[in-house]
C-alpha positions in Angstrom: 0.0 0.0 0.0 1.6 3.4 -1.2 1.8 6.0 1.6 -1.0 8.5 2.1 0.3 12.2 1.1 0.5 14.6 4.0 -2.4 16.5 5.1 -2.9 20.2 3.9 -2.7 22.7 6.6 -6.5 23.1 7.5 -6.2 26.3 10.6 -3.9 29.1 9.0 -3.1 32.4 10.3 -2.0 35.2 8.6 0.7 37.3 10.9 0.5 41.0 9.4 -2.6 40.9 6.9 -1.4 43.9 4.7 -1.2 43.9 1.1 0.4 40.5 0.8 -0.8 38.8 3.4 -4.7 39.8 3.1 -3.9 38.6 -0.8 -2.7 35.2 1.1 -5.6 35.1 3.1 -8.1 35.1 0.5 -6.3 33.1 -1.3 -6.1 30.3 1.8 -9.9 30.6 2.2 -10.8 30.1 -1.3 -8.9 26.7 -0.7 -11.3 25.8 2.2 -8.9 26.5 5.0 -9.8 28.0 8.2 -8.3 31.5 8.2 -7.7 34.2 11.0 -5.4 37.1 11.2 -2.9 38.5 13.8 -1.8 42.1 13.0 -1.2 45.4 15.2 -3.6 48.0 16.3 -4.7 50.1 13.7 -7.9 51.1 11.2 -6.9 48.2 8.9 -7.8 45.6 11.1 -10.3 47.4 13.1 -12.4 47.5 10.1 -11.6 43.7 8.8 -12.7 42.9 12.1 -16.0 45.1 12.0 -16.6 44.3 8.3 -14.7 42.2 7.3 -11.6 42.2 4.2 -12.7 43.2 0.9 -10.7 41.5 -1.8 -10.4 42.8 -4.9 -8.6 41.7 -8.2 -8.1 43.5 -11.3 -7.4 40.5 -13.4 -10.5 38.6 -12.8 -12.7 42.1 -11.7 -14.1 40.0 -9.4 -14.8 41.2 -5.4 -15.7 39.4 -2.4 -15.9 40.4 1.4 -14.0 37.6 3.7 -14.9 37.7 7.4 -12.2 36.6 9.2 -11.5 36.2 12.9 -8.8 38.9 14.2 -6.6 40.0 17.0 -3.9 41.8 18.3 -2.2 38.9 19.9 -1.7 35.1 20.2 -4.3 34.2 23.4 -7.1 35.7 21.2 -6.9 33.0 18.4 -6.5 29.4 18.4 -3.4 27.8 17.9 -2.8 27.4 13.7 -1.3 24.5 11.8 0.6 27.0 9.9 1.6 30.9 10.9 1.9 33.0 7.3 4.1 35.8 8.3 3.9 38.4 5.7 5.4 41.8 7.5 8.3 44.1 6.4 11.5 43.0 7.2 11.9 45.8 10.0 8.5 44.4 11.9 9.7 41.0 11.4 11.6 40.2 14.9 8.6 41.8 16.8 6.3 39.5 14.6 8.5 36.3 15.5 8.0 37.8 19.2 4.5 37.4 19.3 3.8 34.0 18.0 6.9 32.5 20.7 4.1 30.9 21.7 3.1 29.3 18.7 6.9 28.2 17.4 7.5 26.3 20.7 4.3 24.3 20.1 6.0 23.2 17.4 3.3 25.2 14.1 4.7 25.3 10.7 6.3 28.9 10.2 6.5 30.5 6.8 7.8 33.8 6.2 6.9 35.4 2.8 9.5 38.8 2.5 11.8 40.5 0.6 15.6 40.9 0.8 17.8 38.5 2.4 16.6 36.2 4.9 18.2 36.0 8.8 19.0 32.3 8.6 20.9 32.6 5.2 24.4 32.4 6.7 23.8 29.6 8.7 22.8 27.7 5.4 25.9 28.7 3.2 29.5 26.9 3.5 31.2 30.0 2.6 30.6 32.4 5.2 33.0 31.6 7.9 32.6 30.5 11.4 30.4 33.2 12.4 25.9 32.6 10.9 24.7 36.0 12.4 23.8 38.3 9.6 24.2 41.3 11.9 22.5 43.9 9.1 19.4 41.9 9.5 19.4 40.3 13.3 21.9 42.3 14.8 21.8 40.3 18.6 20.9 37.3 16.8 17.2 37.0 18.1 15.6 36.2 14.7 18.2 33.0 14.4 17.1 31.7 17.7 13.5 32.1 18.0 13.3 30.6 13.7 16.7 28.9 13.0 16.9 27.7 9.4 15.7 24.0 10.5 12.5 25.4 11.8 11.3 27.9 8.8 9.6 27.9 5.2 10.1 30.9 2.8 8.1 32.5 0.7 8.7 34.5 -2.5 6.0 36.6 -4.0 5.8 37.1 -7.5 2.5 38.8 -7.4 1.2 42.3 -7.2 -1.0 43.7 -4.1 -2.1 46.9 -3.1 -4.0 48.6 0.1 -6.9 50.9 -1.3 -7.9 51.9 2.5 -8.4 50.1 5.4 -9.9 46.8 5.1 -9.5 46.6 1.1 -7.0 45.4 -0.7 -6.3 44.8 -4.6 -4.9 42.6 -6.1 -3.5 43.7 -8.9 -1.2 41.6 -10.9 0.7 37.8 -10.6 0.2 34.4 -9.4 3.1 33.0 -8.3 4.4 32.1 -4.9 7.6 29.9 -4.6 7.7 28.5 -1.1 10.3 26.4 0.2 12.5 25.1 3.5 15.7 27.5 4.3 17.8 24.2 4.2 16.6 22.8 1.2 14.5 19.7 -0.4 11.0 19.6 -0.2 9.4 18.0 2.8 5.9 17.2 4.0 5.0 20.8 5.8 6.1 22.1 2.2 3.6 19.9 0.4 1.2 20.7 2.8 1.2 24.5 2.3 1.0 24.1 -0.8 -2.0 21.9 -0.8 -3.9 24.5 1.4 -3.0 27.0 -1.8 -4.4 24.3 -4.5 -7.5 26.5 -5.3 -7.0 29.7 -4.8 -5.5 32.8 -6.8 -2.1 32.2 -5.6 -0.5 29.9 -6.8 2.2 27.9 -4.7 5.6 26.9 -6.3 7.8 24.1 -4.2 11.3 25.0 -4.4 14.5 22.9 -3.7 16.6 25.2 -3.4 15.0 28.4 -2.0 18.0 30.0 -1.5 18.5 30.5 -5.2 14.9 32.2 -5.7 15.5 34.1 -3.0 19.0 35.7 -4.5 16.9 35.9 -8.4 14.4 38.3 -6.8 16.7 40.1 -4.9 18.5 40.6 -7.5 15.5 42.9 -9.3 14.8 44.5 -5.9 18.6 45.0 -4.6 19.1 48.2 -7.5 15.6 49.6 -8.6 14.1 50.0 -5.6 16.9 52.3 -3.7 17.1 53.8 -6.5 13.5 54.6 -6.9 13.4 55.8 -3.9 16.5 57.9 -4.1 15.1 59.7 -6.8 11.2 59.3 -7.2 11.6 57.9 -10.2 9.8 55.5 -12.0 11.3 52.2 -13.1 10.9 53.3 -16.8 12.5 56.4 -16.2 15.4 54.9 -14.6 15.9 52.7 -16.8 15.4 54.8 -19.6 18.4 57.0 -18.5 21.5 54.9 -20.0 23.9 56.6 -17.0 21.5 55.5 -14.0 20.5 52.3 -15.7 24.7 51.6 -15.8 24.6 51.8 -12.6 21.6 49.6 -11.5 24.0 47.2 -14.1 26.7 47.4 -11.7 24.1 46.8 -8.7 23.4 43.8 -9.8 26.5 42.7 -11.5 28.0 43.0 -7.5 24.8 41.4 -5.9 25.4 38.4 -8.7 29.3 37.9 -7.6 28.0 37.8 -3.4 25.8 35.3 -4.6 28.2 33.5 -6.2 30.9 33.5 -3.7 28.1 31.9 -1.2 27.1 29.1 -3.5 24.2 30.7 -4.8 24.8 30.8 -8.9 22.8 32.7 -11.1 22.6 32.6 -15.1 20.7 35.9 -15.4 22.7 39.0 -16.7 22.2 42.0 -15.8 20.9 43.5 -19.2 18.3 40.5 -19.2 16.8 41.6 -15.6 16.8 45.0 -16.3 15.1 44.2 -19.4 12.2 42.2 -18.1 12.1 44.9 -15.4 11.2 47.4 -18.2 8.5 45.6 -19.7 6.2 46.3 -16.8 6.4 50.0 -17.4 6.4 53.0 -15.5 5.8 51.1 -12.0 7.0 52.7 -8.5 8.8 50.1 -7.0 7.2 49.1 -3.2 10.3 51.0 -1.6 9.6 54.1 -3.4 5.9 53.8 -2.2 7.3 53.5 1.7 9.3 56.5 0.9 6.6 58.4 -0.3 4.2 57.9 2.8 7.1 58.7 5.1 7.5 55.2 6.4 10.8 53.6 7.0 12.4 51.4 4.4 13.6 48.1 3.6 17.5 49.3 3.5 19.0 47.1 6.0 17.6 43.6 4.2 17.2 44.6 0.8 20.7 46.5 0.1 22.5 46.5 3.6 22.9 42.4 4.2 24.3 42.5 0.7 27.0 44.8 1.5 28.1 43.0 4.6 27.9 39.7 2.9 29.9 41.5 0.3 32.8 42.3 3.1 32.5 38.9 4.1 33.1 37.4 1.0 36.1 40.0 -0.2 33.6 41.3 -3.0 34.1 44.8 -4.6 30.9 46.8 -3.9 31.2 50.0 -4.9 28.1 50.8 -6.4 26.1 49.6 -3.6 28.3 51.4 -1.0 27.5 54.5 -2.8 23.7 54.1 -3.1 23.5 52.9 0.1 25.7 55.6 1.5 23.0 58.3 -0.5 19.7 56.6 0.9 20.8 56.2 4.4 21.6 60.0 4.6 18.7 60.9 3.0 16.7 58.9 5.5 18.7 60.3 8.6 17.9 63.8 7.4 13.9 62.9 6.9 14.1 61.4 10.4 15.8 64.7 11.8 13.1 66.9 10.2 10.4 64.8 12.0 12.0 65.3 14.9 9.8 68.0 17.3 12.2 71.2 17.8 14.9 69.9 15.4 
């Protein structure tokens, strides 16, 4: 008798139900799972919770109302088969904080983010003796509470958008390439993906997660600092041969960490930059932060790569500079926020 395949994940929560993660959410339901969220105080949730989430997509043009249990912490909800944790890198330790409880009763974890993941140095044999990627987890917190052992990724290849509190749109994409930090595919992998079998979002098992981690970064590592260094669109940037040179040599020196590390890639930089441009005039998700004053992704998205980059004894000179430019530029926003500055 042939074994039974594992069961999907039937009790989900979504940690952080913003763009992303609401998209998740709908997506979870339409499979048949149970689905609450856990998010932070705020109008978003406070009206999910009255009204509910409205999901919209402008693919399909379809619209639907989920009501979904919520809460600001753990005790209110019971405990999931799986935790989605779909937050900005810079929430994510506070996130992993609140669902302690959770992780030591041993629920699947899966984090769906940009940039490059805590565990990663703990998963590479190039690194050296020490796995603490300080520009990410700094006193090492992330890498105890989810060591690489004990966490799925996610990578989003889809388009969402908040249109207000309690709605979200989503706009673009299907694709979501999930996968275990250390490799392979194994049963809590095929059962998220099971719980995704029906719904808009579409699940991709990966063995190697690292790898698909490193591709997308290496369209997020140059155009969005630089989008939000400037304001400019991604067809204006790369419509401007000086700047786009640049973004070249972005990911040219993102490519060479990657490859020091293990992680190989057979993309050039001309042909990312390409399929970039064929989306249009988009603003990237940074420049979208940096245009509601909220704080950016700099640390996870462009920061690890630099220290991975002096850990490897790869030349980073364009992203030394960029960095360098969006950092101050971020200091000095910071300072004029500051009452009696």
């Amino acid at each position: 008798m042939s074994p039974q395949p594992p069961a999907m994940a039937h009790r989900i929560t979504i940690v952080g139900p913003g763009a992303v993660g609401a998209t998740l959410a709908g997506a979870f339901a339409a499979s048949g799972a149970e689905v609450s969220l856990l998010g932070r105080r705020g109008p978003h949730l406070a009206v999910i919770a009255a009204h509910g989430l409205g999901l919209r997509s402008t693919e399909t043009g379809t619209e639907a109302r989920h009501r979904f249990p919520t809460a600001y912490d753990t005790a209110g909800l019971p405990v999931p088969d799986l935790a989605v944790v779909c937050v900005k890198s810079q929430h994510l330790l506070p996130a992993a904080r609140s669902i302690r409880t959770w992780i030591e009763h041993g629920v699947d974890v899966l984090v769906v983010a940009n940039g490059v993941p805590w565990w990663l140095l703990s998963t590479v044999e190039h690194a050296g003796g020490d796995p603490v990627l300080r520009s990410v987890d700094p006193d090492s917190e992330l890498l105890r509470l989810l060591p690489a052992e004990r966490v799925m990724s996610g990578v989003a290849h889809f388009s969402s958008a908040a249109d207000g509190p309690g709605r979200v749109t989503h706009v673009s994409g299907t694709r979501l390439i999930i996968g275990d930090a250390t490799g392979g595919i194994s049963d809590r992998i095929t059962r998220c993906a099971a719980a995704l079998s029906a719904g808009p979002v579409r699940p991709e098992p990966s063995t190697d997660i690292r790898r698909d981690i490193w591709e997308k970064l290496l369209g997020n590592v140059n155009l969005n600092p630089v989008s939000a260094l400037t304001g400019a669109t991604v067809l204006d940037i790369l419509d401007d041969p000086d700047v786009r040179q640049i973004c070249a040599a972005m990911f040219d020196e993102t490519a060479a960490v990657g490859a020091a590390l293990g992680i190989e890639n057979a993309m050039t930089a001309d042909d990312r930059l390409d399929i970039a441009r064929k989306l249009g005039a988009f603003r990237t998700s940074m420049l979208q932060d940096a245009d509601r004053g909220r704080p950016l992704e700099l640390d996870t998205i462009i920061g690890a790569v630099r220290e991975l980059a002096r850990r490897t004894g790869v030349p980073s000179p364009s992203l030394d500079a960029v960095h360098g430019l969006l950092a101050l530029r971020e200091r000095v926003r910071r300072l004029g926020e500051t009452p009696g500055s």
